[in-house]
C-alpha positions in Angstrom: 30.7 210.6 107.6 29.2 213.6 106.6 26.7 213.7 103.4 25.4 217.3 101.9 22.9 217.6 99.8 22.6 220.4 97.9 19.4 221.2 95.3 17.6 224.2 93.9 14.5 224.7 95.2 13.7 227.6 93.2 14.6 229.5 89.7 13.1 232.3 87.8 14.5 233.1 84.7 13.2 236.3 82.6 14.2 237.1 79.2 13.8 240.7 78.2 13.3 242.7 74.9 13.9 246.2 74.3 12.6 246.5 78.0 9.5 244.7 78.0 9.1 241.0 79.3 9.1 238.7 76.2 9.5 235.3 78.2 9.6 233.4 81.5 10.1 229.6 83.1 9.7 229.2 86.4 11.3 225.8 88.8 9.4 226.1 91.9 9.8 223.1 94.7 9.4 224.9 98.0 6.7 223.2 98.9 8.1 219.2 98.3 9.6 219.0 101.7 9.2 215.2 102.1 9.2 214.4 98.6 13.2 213.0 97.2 12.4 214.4 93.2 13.6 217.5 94.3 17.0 216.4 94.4 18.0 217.3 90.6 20.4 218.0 88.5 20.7 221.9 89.0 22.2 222.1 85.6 20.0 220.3 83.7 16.7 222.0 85.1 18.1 225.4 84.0 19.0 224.1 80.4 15.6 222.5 80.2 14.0 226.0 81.4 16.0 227.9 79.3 15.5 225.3 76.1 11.7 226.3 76.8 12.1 230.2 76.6 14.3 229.6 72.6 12.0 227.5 71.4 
């Protein structure tokens, strides 16, 4: 049997107004090698991160 594991280690989103940075949330977990609460839910991460730039 053959098990993947597939997680984002890493997501920057920007939000941009009238060309000028207005927001950003950052996911960083490059450096958790060894540690098992990098394995998320891709999808909810990026909801949370983009919940905290609309606020």
């Amino acid at each position: 049997m053959i098990r993947l594991a597939v997680y984002m280690t890493y997501a920057d989103i920007q939000v941009f107004v009238n060309g000028k940075q207005h927001g950003q949330a950052v996911y960083d977990s490059r450096r958790g090698s060894a540690r098992m609460d990098k394995f998320i839910s891709a999808d909810k991460k990026v909801r949370e991160l983009v919940d905290e730039l609309i606020q």
